[in-house]
mmCIF file of the N, C-alpha and C atoms, coordinates in Angstrom:
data_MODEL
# 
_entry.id   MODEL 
# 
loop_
_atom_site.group_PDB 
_atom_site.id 
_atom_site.type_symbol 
_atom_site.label_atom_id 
_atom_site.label_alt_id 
_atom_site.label_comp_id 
_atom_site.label_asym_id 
_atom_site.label_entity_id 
_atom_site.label_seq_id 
_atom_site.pdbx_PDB_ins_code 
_atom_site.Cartn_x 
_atom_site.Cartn_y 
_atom_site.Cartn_z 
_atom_site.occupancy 
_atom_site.B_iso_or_equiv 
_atom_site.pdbx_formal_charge 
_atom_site.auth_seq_id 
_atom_site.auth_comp_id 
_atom_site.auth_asym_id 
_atom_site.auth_atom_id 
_atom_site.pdbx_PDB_model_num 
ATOM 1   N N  . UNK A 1 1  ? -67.045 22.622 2.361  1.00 0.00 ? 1  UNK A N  1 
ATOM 2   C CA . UNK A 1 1  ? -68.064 23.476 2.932  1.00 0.00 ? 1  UNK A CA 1 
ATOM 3   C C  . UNK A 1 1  ? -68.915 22.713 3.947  1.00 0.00 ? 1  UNK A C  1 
ATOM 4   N N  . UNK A 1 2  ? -69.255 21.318 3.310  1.00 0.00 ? 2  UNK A N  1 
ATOM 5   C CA . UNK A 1 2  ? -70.175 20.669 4.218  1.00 0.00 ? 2  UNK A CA 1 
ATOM 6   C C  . UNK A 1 2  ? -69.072 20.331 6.132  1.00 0.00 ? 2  UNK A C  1 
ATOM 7   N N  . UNK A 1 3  ? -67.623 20.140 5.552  1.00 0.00 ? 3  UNK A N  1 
ATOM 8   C CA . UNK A 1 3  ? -66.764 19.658 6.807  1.00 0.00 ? 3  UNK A CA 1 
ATOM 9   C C  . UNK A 1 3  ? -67.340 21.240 7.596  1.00 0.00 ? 3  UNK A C  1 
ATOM 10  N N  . UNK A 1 4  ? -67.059 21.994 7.306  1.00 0.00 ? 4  UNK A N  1 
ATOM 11  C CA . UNK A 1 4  ? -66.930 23.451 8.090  1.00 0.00 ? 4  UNK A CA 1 
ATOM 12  C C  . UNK A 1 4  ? -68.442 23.370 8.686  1.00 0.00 ? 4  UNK A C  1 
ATOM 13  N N  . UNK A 1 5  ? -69.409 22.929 8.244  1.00 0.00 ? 5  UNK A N  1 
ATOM 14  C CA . UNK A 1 5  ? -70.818 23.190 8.680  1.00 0.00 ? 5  UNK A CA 1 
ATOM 15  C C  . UNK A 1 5  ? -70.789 21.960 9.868  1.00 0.00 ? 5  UNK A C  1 
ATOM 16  N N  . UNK A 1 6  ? -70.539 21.003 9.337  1.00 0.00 ? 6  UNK A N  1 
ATOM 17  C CA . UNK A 1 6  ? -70.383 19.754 10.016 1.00 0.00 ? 6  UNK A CA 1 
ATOM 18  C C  . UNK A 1 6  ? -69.745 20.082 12.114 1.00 0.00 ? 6  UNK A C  1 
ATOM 19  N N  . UNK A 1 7  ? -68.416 20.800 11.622 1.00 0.00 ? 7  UNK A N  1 
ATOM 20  C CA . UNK A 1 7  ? -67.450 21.347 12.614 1.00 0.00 ? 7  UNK A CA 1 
ATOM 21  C C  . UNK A 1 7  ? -68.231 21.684 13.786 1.00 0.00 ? 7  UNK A C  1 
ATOM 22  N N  . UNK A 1 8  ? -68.950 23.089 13.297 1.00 0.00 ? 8  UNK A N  1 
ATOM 23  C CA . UNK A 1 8  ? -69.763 24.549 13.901 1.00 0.00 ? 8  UNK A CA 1 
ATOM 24  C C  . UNK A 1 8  ? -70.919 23.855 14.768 1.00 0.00 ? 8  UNK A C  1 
ATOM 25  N N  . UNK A 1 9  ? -71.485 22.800 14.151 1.00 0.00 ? 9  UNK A N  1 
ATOM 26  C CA . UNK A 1 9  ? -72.381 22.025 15.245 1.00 0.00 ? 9  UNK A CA 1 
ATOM 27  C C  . UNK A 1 9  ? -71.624 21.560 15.920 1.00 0.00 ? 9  UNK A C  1 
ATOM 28  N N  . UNK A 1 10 ? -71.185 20.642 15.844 1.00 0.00 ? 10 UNK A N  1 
ATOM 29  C CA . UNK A 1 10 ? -70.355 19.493 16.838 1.00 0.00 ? 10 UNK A CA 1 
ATOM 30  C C  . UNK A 1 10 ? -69.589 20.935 18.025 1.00 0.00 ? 10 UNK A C  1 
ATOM 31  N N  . UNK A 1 11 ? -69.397 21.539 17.247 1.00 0.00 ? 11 UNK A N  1 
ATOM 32  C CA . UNK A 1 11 ? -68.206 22.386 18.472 1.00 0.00 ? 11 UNK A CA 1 
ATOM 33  C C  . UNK A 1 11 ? -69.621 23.320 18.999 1.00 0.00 ? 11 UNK A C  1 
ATOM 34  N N  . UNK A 1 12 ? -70.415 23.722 18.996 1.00 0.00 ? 12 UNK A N  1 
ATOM 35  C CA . UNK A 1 12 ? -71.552 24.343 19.117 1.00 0.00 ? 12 UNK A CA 1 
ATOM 36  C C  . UNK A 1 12 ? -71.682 23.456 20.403 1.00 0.00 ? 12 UNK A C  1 
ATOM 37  N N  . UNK A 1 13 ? -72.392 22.456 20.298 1.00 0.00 ? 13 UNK A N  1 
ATOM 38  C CA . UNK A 1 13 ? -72.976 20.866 20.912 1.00 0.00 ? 13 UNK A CA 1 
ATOM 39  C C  . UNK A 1 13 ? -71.832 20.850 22.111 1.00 0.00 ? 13 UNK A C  1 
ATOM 40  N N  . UNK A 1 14 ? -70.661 20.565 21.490 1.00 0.00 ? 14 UNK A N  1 
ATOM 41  C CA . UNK A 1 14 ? -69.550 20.761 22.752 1.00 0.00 ? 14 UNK A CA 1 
ATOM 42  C C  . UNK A 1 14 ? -69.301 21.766 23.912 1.00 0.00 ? 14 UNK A C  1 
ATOM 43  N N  . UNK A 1 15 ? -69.558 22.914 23.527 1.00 0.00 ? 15 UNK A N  1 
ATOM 44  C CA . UNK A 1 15 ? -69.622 23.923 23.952 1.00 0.00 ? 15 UNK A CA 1 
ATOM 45  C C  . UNK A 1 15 ? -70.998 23.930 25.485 1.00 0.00 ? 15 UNK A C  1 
ATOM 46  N N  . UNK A 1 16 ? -72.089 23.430 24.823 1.00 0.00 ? 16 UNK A N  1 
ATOM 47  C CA . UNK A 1 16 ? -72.902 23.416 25.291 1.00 0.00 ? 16 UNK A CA 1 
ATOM 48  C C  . UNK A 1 16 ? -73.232 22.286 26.572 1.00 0.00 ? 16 UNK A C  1 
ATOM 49  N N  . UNK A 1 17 ? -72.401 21.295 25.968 1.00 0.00 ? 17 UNK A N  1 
ATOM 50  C CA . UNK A 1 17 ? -71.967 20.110 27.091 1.00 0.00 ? 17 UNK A CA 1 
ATOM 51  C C  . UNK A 1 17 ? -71.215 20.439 28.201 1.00 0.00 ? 17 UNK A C  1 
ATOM 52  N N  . UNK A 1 18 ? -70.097 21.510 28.212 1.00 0.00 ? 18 UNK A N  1 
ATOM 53  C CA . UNK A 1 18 ? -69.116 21.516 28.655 1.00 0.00 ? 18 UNK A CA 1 
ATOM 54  C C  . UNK A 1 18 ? -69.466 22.959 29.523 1.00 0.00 ? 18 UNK A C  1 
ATOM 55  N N  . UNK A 1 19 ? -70.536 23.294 28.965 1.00 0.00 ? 19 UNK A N  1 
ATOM 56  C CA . UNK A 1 19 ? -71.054 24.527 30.065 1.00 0.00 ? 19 UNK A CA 1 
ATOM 57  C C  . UNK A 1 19 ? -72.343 23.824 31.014 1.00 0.00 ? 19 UNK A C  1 
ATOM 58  N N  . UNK A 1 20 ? -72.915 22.830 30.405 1.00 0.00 ? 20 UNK A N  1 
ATOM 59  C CA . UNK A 1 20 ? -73.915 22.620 31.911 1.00 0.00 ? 20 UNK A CA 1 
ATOM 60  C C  . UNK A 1 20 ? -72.854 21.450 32.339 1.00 0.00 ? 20 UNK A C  1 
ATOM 61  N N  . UNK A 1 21 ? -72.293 20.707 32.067 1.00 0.00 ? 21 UNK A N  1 
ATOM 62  C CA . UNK A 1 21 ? -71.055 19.976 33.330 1.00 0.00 ? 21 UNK A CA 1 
ATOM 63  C C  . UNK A 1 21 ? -70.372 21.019 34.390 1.00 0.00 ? 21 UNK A C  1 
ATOM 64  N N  . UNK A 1 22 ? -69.991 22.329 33.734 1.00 0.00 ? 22 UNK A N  1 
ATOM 65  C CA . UNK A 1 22 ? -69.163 23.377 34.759 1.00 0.00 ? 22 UNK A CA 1 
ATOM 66  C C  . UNK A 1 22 ? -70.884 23.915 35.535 1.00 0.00 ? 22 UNK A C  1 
ATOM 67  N N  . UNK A 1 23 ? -72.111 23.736 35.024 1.00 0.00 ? 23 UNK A N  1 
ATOM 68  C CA . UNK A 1 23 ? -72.594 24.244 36.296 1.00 0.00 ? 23 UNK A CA 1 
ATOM 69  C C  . UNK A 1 23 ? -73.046 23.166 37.055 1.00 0.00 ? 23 UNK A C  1 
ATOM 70  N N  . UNK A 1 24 ? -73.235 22.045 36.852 1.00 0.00 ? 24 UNK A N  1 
ATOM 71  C CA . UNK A 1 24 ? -73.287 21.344 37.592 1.00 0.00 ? 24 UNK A CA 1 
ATOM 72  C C  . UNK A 1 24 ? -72.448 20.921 38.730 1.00 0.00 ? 24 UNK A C  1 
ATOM 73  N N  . UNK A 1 25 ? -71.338 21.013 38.296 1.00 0.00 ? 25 UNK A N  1 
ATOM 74  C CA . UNK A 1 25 ? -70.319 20.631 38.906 1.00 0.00 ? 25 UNK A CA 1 
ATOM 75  C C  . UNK A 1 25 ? -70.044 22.042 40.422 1.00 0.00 ? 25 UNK A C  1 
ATOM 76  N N  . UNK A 1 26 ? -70.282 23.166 39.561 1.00 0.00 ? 26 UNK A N  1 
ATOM 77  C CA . UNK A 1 26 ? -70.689 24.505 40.534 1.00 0.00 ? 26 UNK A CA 1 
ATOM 78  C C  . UNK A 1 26 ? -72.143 24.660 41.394 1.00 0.00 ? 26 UNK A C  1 
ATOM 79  N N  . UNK A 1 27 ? -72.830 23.541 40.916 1.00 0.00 ? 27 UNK A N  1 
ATOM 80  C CA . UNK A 1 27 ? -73.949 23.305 42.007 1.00 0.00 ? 27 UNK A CA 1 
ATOM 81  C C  . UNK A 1 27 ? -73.296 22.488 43.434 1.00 0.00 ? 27 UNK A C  1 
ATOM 82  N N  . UNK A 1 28 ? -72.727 21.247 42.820 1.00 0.00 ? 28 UNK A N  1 
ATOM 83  C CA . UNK A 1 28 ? -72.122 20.565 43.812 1.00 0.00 ? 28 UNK A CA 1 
ATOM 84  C C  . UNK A 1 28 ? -71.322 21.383 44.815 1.00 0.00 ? 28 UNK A C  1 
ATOM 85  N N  . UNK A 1 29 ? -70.492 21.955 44.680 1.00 0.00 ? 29 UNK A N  1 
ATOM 86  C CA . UNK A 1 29 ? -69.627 22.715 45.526 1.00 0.00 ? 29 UNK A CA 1 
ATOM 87  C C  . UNK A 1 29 ? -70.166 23.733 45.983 1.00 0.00 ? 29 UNK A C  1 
ATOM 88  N N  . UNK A 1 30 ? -71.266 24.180 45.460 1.00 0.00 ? 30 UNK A N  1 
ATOM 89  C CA . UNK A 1 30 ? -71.491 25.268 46.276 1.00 0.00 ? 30 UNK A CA 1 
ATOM 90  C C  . UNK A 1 30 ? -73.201 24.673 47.165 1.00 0.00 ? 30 UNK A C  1 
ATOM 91  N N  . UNK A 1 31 ? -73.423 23.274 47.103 1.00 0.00 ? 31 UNK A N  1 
ATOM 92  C CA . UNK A 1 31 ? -73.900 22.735 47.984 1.00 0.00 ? 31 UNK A CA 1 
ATOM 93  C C  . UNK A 1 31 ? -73.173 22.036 49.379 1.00 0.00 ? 31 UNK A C  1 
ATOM 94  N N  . UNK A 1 32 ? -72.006 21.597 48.732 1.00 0.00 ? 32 UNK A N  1 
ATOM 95  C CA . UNK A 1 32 ? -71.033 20.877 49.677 1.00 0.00 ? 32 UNK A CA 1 
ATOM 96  C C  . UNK A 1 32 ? -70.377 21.796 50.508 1.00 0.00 ? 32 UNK A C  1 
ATOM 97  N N  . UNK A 1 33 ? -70.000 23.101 49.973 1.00 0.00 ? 33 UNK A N  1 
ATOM 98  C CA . UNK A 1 33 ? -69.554 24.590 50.681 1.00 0.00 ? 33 UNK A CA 1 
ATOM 99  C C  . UNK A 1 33 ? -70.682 24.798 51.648 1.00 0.00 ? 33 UNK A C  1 
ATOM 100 N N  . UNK A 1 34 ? -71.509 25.179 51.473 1.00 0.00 ? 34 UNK A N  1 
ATOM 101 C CA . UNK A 1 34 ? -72.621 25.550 52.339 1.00 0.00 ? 34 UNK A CA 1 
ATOM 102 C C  . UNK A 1 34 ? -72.889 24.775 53.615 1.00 0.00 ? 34 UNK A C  1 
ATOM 103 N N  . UNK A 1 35 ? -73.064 23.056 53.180 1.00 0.00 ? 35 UNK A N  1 
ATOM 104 C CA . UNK A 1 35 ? -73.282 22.247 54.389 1.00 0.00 ? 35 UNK A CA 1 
ATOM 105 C C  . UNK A 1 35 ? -71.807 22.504 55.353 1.00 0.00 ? 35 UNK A C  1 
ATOM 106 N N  . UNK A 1 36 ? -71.086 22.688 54.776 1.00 0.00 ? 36 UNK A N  1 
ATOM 107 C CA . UNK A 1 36 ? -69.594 22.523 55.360 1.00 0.00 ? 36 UNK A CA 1 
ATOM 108 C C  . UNK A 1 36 ? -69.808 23.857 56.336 1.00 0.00 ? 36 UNK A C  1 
ATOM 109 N N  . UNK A 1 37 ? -70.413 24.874 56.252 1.00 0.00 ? 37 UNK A N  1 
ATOM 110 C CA . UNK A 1 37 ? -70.386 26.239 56.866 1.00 0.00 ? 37 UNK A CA 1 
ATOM 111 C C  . UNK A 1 37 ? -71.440 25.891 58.052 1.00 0.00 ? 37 UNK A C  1 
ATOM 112 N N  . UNK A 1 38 ? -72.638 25.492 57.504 1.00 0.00 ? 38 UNK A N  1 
ATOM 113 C CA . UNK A 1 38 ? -73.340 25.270 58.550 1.00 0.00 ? 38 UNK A CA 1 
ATOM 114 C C  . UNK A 1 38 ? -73.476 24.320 59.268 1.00 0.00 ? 38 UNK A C  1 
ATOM 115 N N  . UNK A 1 39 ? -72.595 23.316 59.476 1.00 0.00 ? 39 UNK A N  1 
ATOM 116 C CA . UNK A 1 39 ? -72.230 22.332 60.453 1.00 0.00 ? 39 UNK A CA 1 
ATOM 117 C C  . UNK A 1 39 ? -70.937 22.851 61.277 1.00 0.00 ? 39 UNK A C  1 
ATOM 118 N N  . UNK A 1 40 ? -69.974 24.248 60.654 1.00 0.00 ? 40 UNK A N  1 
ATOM 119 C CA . UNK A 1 40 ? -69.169 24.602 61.532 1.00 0.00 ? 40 UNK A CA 1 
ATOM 120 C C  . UNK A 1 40 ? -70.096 25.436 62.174 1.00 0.00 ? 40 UNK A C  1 
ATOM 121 N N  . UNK A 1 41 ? -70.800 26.486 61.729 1.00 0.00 ? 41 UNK A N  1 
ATOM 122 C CA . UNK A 1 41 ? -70.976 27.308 62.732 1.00 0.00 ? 41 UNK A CA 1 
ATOM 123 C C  . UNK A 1 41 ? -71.839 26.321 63.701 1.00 0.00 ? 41 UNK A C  1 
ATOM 124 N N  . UNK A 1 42 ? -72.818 25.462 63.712 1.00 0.00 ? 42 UNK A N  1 
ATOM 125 C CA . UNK A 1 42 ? -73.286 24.403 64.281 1.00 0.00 ? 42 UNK A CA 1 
ATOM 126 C C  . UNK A 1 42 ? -72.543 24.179 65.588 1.00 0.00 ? 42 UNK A C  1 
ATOM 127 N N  . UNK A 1 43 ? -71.392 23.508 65.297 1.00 0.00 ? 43 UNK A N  1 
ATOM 128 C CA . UNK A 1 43 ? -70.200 23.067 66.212 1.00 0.00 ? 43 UNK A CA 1 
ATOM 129 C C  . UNK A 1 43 ? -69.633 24.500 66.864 1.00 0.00 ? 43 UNK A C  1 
ATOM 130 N N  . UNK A 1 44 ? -69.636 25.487 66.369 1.00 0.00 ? 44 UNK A N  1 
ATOM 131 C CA . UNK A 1 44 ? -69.134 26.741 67.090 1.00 0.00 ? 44 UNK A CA 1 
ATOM 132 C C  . UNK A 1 44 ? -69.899 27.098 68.233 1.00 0.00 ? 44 UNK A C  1 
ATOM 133 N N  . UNK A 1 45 ? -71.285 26.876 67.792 1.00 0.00 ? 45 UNK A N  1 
ATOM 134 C CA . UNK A 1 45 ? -72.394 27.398 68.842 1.00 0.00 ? 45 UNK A CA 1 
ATOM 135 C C  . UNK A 1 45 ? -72.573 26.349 70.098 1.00 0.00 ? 45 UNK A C  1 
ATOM 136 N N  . UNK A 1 46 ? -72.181 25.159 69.664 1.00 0.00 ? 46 UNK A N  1 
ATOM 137 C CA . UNK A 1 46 ? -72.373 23.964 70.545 1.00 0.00 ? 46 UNK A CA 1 
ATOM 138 C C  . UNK A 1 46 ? -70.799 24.240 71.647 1.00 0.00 ? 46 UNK A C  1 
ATOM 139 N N  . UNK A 1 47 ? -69.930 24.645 70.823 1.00 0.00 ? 47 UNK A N  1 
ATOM 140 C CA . UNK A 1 47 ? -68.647 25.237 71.649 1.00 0.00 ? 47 UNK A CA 1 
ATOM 141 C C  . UNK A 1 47 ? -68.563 26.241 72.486 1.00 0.00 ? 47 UNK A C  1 
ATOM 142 N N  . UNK A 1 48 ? -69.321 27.207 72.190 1.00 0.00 ? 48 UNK A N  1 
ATOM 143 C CA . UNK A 1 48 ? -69.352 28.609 73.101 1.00 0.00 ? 48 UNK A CA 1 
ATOM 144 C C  . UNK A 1 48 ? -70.680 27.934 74.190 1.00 0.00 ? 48 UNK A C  1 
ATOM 145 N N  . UNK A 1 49 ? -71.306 27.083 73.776 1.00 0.00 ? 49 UNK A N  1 
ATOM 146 C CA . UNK A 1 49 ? -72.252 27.144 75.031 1.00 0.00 ? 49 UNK A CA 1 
ATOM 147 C C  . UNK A 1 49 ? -71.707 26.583 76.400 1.00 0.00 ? 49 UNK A C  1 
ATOM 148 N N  . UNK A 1 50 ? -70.780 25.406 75.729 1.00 0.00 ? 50 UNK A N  1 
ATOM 149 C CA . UNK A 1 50 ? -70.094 24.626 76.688 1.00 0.00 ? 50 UNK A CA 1 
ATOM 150 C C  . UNK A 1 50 ? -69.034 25.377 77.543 1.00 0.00 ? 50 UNK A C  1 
ATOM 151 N N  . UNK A 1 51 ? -68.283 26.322 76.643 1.00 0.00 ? 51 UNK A N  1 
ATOM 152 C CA . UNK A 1 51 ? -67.858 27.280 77.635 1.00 0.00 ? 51 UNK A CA 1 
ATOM 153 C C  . UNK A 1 51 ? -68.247 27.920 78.678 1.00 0.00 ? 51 UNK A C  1 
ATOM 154 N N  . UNK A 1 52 ? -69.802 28.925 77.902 1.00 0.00 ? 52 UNK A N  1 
ATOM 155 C CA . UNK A 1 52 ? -70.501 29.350 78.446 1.00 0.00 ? 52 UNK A CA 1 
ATOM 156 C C  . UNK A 1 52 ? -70.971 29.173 80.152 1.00 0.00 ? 52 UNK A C  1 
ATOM 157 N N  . UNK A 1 53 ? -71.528 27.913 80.156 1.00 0.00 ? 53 UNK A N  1 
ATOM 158 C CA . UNK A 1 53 ? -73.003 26.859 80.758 1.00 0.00 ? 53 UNK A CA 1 
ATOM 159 C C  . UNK A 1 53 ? -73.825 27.292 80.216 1.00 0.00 ? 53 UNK A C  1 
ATOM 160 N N  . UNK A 1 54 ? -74.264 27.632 79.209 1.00 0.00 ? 54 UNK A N  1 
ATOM 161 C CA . UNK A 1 54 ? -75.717 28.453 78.673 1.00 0.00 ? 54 UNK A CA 1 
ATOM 162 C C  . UNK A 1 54 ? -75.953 26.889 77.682 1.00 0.00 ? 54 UNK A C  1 
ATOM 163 N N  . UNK A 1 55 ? -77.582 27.188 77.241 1.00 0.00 ? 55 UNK A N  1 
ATOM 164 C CA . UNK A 1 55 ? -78.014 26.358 76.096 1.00 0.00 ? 55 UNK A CA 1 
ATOM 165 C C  . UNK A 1 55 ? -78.798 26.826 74.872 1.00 0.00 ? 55 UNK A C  1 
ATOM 166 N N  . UNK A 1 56 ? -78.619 28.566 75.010 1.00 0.00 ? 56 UNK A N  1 
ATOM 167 C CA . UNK A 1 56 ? -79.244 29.085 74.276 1.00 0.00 ? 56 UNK A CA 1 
ATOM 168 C C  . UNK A 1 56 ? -79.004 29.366 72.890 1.00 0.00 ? 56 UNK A C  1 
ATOM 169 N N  . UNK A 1 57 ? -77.629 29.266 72.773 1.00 0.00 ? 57 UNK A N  1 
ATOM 170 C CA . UNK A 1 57 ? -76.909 28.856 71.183 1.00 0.00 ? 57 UNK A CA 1 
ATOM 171 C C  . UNK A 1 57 ? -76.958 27.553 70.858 1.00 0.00 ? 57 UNK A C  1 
ATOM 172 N N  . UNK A 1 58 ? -76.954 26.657 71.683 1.00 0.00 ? 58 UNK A N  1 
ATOM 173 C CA . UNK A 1 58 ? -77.283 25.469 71.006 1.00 0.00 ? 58 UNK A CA 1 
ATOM 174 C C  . UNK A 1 58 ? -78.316 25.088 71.163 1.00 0.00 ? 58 UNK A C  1 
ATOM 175 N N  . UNK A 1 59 ? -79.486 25.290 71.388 1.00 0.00 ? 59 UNK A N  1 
ATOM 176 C CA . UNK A 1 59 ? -81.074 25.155 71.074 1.00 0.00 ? 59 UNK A CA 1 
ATOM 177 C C  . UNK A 1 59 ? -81.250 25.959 69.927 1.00 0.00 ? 59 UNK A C  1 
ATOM 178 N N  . UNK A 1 60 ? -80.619 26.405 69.673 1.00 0.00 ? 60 UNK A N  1 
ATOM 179 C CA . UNK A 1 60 ? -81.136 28.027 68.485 1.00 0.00 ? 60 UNK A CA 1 
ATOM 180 C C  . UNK A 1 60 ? -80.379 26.968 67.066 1.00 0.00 ? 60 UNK A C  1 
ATOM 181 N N  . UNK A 1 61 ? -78.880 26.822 67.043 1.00 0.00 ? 61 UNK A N  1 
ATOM 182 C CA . UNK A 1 61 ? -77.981 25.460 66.103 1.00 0.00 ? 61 UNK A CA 1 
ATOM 183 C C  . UNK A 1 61 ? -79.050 24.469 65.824 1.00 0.00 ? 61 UNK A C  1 
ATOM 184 N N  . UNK A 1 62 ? -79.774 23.485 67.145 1.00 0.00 ? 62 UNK A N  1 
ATOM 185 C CA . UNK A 1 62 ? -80.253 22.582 66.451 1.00 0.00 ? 62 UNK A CA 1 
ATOM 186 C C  . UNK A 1 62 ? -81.686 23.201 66.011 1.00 0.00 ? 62 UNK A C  1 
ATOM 187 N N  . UNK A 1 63 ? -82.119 24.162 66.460 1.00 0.00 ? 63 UNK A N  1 
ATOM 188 C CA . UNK A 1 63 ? -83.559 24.423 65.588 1.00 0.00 ? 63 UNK A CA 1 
ATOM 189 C C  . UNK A 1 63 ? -83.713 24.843 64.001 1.00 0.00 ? 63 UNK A C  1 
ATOM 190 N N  . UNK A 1 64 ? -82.270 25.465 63.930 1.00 0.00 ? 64 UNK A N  1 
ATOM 191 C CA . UNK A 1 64 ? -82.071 25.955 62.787 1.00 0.00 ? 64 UNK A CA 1 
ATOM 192 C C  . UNK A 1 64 ? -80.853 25.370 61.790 1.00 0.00 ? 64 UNK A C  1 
ATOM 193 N N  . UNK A 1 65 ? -80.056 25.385 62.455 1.00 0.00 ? 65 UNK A N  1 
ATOM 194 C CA . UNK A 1 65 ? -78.780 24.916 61.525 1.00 0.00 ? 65 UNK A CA 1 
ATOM 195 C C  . UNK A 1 65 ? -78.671 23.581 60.650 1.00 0.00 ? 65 UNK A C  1 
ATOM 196 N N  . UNK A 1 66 ? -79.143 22.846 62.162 1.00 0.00 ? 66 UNK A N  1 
ATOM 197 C CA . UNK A 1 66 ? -78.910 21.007 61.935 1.00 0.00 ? 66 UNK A CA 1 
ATOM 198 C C  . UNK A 1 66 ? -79.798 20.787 60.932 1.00 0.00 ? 66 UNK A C  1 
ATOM 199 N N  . UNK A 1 67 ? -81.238 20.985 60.809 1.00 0.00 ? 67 UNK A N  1 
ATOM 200 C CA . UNK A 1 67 ? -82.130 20.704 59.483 1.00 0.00 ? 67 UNK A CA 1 
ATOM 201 C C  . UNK A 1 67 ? -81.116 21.118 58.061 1.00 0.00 ? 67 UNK A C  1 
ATOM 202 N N  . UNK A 1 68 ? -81.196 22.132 58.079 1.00 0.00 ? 68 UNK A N  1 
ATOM 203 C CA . UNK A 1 68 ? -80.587 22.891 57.134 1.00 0.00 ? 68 UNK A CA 1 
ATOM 204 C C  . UNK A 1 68 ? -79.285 22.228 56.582 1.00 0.00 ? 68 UNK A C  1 
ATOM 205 N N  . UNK A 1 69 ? -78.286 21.627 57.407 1.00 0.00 ? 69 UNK A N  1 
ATOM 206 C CA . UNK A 1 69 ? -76.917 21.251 57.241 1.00 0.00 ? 69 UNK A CA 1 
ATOM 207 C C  . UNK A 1 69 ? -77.191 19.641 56.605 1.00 0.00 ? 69 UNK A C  1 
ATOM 208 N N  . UNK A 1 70 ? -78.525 18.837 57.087 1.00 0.00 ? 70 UNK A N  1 
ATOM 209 C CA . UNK A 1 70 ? -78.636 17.535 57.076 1.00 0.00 ? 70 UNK A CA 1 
ATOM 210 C C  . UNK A 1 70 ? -79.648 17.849 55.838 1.00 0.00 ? 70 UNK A C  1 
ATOM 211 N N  . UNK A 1 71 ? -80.388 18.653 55.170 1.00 0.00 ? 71 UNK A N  1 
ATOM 212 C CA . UNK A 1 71 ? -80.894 18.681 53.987 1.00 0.00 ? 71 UNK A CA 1 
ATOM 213 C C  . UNK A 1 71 ? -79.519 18.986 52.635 1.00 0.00 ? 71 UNK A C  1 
ATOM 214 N N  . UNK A 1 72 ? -79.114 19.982 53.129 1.00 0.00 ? 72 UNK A N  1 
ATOM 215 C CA . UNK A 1 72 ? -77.762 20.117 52.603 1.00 0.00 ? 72 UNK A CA 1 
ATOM 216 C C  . UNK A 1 72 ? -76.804 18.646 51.724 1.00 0.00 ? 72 UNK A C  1 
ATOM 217 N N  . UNK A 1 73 ? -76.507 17.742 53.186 1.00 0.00 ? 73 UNK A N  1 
ATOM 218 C CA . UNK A 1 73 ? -76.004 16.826 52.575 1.00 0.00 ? 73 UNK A CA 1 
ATOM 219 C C  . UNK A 1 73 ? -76.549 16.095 52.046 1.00 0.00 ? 73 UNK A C  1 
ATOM 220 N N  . UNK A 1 74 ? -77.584 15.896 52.119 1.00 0.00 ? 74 UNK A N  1 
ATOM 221 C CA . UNK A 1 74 ? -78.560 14.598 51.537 1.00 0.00 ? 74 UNK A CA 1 
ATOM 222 C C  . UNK A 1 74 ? -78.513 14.926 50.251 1.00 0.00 ? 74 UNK A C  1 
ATOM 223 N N  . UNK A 1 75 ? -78.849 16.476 49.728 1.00 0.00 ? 75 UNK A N  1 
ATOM 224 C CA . UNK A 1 75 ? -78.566 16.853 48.486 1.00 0.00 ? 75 UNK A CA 1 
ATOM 225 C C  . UNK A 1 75 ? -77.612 16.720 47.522 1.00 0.00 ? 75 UNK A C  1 
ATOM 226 N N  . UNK A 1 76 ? -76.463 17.145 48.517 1.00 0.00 ? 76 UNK A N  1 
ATOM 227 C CA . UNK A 1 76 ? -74.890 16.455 47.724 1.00 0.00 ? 76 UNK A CA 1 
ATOM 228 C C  . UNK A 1 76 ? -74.812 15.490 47.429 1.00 0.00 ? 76 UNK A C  1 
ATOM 229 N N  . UNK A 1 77 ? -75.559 14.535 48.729 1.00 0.00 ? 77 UNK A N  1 
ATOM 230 C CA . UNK A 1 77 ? -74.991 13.162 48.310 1.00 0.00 ? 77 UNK A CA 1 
ATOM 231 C C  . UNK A 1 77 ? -76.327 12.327 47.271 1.00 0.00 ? 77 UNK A C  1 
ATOM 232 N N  . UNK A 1 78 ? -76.970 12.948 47.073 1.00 0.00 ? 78 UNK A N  1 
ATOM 233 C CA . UNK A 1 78 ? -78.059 12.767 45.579 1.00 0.00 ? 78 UNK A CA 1 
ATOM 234 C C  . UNK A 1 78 ? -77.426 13.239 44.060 1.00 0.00 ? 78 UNK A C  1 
ATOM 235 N N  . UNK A 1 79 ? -76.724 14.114 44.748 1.00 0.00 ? 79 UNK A N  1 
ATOM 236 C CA . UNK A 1 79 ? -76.057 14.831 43.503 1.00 0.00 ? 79 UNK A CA 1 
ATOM 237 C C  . UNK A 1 79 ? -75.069 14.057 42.861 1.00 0.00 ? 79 UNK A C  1 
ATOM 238 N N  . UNK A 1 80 ? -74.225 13.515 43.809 1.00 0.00 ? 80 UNK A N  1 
ATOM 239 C CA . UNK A 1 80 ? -72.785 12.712 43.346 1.00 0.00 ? 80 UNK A CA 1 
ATOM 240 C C  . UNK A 1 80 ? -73.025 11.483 43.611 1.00 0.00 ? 80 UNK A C  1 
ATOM 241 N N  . UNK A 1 81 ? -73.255 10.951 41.958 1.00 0.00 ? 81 UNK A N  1 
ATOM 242 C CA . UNK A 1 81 ? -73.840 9.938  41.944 1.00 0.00 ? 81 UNK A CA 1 
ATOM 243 C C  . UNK A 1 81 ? -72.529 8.523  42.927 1.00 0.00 ? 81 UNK A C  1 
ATOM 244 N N  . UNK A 1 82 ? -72.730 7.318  43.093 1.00 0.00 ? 82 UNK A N  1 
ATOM 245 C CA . UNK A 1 82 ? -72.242 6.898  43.946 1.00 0.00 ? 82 UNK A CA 1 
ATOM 246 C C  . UNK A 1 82 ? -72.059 6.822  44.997 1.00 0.00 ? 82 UNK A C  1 
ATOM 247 N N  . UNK A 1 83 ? -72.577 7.938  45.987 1.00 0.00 ? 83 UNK A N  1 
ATOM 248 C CA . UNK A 1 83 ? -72.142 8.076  47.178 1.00 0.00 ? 83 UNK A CA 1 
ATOM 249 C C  . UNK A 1 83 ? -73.456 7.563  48.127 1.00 0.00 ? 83 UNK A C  1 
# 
């Protein structure tokens, strides 16, 4: 009786480990996803201007995007430890 009680925690405890690792791990990626989006569209806008001759998509990218994309990574790379 005591093994079975013993079990129900430990697998309880496990359970509970193994669900904040999957969100953590779903923080990461969906921080690393994000910077990844807004450094393309970044580079998209910096692309159509050059086509363009205009500078009005890429004044608008770095006022907005580049902060955003460079807070982004700094985050990831706080997140995953080692890097």
């Amino acid at each position: 009786m005591e093994m079975k009680q013993w079990l129900r925690t430990k697998s309880s405890l496990l359970k509970w480990v193994l669900r904040l690792l999957f969100a953590y791990v779903c923080v990461i990626v969906a921080t690393l996803a994000l910077a990844i989006i807004s450094i393309f569209i970044t580079f998209t806008f910096v692309i159509i201007d050059t086509i363009s001759d205009s500078t009005h998509l890429g004044d608008f990218a770095e006022a907005y995007f580049v902060p955003v994309s460079e807070y982004l990574w700094d985050m990831f790379l706080w997140l995953v430890p080692g890097l």
